[in-house]
MOPAC internal coordinates of N, CA, C and O (Angstrom, degrees):
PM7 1SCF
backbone

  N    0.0000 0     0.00 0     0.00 0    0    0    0
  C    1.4511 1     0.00 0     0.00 0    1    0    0
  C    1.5326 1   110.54 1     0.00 0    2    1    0
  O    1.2310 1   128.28 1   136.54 1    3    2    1
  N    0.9216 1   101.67 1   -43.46 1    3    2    1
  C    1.9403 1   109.07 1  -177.77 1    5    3    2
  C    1.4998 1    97.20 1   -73.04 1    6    5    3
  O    1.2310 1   112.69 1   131.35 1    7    6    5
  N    1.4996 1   131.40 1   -48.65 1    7    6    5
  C    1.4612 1    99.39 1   164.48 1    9    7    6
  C    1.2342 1   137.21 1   -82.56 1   10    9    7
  O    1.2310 1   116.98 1  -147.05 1   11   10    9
  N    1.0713 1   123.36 1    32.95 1   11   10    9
  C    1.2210 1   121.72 1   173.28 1   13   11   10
  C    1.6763 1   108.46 1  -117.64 1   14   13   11
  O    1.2310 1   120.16 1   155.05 1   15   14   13
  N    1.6095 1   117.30 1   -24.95 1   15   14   13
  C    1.3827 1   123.93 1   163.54 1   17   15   14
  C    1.8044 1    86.87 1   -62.48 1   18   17   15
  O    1.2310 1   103.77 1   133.43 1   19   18   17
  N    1.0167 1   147.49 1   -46.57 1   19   18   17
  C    1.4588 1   132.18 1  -146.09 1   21   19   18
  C    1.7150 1   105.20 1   -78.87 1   22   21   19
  O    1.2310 1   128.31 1   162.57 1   23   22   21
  N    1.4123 1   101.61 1   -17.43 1   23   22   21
  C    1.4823 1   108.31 1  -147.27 1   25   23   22
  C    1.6365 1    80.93 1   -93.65 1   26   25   23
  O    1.2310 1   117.14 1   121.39 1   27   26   25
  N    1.5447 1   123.05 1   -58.61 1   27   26   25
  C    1.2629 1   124.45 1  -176.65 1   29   27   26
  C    1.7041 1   122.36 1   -56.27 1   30   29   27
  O    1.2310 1   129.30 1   154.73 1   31   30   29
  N    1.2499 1    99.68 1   -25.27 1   31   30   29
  C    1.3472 1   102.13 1   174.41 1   33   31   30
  C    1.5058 1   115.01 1   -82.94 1   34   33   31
  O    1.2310 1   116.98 1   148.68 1   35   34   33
  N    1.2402 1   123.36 1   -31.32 1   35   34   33
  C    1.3334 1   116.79 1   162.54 1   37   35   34
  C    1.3462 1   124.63 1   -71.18 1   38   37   35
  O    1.2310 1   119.07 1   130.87 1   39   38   37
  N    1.3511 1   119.38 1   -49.13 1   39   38   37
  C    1.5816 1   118.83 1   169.03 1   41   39   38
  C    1.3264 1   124.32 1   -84.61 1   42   41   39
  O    1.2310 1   117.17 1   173.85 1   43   42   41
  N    1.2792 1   123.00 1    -6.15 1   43   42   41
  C    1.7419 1   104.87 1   165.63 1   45   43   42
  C    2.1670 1   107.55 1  -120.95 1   46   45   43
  O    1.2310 1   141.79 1   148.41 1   47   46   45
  N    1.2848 1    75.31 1   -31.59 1   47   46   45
  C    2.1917 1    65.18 1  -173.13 1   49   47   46
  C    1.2783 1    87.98 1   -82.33 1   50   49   47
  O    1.2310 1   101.54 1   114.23 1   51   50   49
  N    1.2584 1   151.26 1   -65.77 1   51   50   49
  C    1.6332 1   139.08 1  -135.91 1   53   51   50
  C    1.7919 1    84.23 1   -55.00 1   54   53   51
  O    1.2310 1   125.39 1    97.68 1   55   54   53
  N    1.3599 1   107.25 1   -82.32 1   55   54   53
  C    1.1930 1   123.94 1  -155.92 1   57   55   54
  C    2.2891 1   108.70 1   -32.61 1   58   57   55
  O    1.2310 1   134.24 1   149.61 1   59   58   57
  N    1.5712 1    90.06 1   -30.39 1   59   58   57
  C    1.4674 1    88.89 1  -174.95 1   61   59   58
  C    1.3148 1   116.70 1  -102.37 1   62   61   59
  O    1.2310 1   124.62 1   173.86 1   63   62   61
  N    1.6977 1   108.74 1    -6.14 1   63   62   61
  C    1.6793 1   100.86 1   142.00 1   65   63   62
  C    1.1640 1   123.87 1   -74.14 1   66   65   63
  O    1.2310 1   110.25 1   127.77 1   67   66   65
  N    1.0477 1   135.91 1   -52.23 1   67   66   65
  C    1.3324 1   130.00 1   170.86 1   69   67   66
  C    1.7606 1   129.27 1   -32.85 1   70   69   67
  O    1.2310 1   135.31 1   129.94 1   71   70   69
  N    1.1434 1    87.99 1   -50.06 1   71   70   69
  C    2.1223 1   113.41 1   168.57 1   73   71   70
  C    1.5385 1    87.14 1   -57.58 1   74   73   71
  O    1.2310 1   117.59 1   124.91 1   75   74   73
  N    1.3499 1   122.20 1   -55.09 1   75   74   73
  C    1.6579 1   103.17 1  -155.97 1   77   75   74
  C    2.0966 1   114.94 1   -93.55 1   78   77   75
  O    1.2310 1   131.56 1   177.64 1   79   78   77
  N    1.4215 1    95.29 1    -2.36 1   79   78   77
  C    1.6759 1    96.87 1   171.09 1   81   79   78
  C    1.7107 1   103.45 1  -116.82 1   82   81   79
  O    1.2310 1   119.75 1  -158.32 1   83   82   81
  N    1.0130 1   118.09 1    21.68 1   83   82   81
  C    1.2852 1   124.93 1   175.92 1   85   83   82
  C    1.7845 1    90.72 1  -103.54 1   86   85   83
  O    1.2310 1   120.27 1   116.42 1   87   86   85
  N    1.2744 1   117.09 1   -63.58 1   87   86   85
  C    1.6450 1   128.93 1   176.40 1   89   87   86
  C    1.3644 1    98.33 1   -32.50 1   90   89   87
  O    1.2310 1   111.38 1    97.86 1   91   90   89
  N    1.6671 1   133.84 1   -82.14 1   91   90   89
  C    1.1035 1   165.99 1    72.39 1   93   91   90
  C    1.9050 1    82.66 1    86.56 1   94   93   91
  O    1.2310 1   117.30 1   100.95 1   95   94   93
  N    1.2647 1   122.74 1   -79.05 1   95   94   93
  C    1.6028 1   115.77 1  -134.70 1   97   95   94
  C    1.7241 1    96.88 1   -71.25 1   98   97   95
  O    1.2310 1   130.54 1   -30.49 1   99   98   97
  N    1.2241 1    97.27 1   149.51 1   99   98   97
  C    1.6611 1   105.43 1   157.81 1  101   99   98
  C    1.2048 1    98.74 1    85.35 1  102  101   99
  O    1.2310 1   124.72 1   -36.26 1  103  102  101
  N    1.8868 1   108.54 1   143.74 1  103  102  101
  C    1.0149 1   107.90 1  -175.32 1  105  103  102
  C    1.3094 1   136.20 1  -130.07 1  106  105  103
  O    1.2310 1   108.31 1   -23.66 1  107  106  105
  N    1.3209 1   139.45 1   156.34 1  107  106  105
  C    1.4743 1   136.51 1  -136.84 1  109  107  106
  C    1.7655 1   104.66 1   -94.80 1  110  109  107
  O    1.2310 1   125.34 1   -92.11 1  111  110  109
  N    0.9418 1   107.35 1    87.89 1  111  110  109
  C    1.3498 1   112.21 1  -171.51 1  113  111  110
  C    1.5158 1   121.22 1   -71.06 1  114  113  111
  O    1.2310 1   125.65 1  -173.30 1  115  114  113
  N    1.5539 1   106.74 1     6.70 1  115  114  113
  C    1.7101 1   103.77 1   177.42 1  117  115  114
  C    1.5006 1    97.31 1  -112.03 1  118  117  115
  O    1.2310 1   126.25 1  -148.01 1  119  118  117
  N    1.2559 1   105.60 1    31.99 1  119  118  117
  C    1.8658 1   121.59 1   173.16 1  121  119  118
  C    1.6470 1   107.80 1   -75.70 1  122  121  119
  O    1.2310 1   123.83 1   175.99 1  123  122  121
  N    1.1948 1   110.25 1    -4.01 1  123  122  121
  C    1.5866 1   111.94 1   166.09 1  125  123  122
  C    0.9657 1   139.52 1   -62.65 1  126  125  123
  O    1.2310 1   114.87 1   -45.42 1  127  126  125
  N    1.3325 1   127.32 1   134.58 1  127  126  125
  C    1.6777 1   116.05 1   173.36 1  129  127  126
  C    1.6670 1   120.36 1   -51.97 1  130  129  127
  O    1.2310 1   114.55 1   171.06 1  131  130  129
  N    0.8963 1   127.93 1    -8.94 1  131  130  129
  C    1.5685 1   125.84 1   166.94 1  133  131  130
  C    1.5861 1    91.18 1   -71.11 1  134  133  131
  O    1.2310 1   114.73 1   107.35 1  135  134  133
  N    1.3037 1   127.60 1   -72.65 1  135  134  133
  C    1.2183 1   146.13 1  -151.42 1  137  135  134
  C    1.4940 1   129.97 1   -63.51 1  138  137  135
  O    1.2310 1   129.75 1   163.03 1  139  138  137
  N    1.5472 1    98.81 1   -16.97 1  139  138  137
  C    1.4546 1   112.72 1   168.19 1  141  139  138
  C    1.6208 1   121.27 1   -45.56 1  142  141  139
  O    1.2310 1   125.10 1   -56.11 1  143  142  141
  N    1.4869 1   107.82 1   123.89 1  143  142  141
  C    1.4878 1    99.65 1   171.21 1  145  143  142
  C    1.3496 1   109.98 1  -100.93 1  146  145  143
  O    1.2310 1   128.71 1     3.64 1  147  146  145
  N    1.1224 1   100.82 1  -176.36 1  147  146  145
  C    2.1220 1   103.45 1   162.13 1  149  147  146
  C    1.1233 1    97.20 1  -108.04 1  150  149  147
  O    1.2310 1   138.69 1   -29.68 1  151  150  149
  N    1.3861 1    81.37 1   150.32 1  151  150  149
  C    2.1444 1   107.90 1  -177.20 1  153  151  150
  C    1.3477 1   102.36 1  -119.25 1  154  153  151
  O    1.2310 1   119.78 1    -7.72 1  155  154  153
  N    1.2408 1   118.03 1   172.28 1  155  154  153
  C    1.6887 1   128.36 1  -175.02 1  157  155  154
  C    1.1700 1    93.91 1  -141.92 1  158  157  155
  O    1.2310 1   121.95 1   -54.28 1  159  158  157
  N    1.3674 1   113.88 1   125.72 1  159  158  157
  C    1.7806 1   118.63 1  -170.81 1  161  159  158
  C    2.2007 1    87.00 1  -114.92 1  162  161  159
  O    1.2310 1   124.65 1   -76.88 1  163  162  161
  N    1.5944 1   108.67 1   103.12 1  163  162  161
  C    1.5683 1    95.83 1   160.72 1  165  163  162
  C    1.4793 1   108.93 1  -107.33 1  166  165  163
  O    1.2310 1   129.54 1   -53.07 1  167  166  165
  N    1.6120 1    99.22 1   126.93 1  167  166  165
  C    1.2613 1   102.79 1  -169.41 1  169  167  166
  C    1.9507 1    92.15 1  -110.03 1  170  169  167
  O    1.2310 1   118.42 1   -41.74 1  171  170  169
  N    1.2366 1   120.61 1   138.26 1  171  170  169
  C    1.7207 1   118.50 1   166.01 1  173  171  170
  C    1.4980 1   126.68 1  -138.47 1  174  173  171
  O    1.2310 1   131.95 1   -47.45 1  175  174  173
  N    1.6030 1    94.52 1   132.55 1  175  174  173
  C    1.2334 1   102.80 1  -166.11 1  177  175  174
  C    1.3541 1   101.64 1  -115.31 1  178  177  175
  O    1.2310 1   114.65 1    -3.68 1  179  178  177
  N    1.6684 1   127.74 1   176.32 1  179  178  177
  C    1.3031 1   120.39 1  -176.86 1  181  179  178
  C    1.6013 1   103.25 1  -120.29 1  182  181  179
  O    1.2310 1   128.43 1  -165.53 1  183  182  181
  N    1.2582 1   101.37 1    14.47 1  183  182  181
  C    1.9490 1    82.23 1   170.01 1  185  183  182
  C    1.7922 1   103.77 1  -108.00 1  186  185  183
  O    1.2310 1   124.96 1    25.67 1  187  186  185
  N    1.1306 1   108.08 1  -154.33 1  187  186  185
  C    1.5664 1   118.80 1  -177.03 1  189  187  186
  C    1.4894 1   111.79 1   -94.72 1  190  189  187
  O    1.2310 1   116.05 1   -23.78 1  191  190  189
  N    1.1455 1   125.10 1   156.22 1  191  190  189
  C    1.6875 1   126.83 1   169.01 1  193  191  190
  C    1.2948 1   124.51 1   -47.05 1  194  193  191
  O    1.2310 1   119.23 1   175.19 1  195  194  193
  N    1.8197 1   119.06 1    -4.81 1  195  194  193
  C    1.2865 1   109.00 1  -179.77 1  197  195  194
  C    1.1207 1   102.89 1  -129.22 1  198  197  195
  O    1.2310 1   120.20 1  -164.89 1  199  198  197
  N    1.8103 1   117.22 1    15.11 1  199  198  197
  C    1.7963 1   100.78 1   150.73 1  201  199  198
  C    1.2218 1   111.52 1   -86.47 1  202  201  199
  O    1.2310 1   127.24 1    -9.61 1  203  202  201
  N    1.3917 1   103.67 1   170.39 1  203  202  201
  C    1.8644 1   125.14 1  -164.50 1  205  203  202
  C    1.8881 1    90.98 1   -34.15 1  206  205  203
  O    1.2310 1   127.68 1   113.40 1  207  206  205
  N    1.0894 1   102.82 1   -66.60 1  207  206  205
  C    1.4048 1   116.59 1  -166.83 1  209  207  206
  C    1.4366 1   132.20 1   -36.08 1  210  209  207
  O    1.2310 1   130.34 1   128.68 1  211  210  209
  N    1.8020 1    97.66 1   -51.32 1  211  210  209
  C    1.1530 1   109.80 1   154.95 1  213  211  210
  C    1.4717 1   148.24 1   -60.59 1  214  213  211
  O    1.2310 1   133.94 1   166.40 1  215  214  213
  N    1.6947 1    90.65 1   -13.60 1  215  214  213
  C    1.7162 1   117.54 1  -160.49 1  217  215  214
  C    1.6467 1    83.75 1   -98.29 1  218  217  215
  O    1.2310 1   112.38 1   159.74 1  219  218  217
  N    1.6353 1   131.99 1   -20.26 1  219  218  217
  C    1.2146 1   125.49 1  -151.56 1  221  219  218
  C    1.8803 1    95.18 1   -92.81 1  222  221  219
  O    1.2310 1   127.66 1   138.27 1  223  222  221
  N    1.6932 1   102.86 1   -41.73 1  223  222  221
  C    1.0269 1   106.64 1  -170.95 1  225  223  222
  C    1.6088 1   115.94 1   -74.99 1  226  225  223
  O    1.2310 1   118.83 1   174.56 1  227  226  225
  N    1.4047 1   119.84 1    -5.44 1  227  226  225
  C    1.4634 1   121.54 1  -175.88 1  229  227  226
  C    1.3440 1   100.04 1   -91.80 1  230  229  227
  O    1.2310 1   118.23 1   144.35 1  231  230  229
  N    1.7430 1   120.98 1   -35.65 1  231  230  229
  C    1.5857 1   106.80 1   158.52 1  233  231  230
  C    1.1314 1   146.28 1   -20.16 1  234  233  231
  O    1.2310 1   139.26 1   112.84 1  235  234  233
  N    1.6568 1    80.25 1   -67.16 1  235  234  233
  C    1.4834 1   102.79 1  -177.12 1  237  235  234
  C    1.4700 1   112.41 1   -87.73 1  238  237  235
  O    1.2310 1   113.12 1   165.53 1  239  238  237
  N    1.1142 1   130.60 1   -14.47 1  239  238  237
  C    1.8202 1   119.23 1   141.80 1  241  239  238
  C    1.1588 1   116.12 1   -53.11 1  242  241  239
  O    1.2310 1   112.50 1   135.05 1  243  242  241
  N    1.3162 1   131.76 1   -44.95 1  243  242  241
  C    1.5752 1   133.58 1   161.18 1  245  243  242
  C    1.1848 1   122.89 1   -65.80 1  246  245  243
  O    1.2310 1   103.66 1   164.03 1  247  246  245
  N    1.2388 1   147.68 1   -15.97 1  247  246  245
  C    1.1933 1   129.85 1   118.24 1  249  247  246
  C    1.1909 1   156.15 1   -77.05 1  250  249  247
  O    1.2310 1   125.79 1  -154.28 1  251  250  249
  N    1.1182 1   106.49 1    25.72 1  251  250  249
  C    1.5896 1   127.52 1   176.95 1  253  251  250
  C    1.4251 1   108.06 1   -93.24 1  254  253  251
  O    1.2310 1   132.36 1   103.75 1  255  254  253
  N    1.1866 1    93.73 1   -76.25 1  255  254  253
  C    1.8001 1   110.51 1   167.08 1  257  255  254
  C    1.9267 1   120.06 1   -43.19 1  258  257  255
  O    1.2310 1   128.93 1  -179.48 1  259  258  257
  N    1.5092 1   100.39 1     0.52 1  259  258  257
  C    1.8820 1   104.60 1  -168.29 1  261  259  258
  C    1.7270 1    78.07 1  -101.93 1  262  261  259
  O    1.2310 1   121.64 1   135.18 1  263  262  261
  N    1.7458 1   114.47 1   -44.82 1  263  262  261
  C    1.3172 1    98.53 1  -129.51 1  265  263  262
  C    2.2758 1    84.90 1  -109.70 1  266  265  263
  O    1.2310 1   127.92 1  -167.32 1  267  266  265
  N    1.3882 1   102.36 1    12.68 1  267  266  265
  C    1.4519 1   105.38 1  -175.25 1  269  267  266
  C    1.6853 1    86.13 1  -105.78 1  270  269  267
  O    1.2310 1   114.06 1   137.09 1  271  270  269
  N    1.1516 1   128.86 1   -42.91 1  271  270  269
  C    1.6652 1   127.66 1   163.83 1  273  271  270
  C    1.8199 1    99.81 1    70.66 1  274  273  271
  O    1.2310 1   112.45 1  -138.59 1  275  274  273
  N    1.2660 1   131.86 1    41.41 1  275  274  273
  C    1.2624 1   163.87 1   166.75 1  277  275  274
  C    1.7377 1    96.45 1    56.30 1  278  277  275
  O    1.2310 1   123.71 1  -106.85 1  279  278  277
  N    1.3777 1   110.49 1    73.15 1  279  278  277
  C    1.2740 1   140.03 1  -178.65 1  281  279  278
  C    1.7642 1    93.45 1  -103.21 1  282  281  279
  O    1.2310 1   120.10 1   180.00 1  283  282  281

């Protein structure tokens, strides 16, 4: 059991911390309010607007747009 925690920890987490604070470093300096762009979020689903799914994603377009306040 302990070698196989040793084995997984070297070949799958090291390697995917590294991938994810390598992503991670440095910082985005057009993060300014001058600098803000607009984004287009397409999100697609395959049922209609009044399954759960659809009802989830019109939320959360409605709250995006409450809490982005035409940023």
């Amino acid at each position: 059991m302990n070698k196989l925690f040793k084995r997984l920890a070297v070949g799958v987490l090291l390697p995917s911390v590294l991938l994810l604070s390598a992503c991670g470093s440095g910082q985005n300096e057009s993060a300014t309010a001058d600098g803000i762009q607009e984004r287009t979020i397409k999100a697609g689903i395959g049922n209609s607007k009044m399954h759960p799914q659809g009802q989830g994603m019109e939320k959360f377009k409605e709250l995006l747009e409450e809490k982005a306040a035409g940023k």
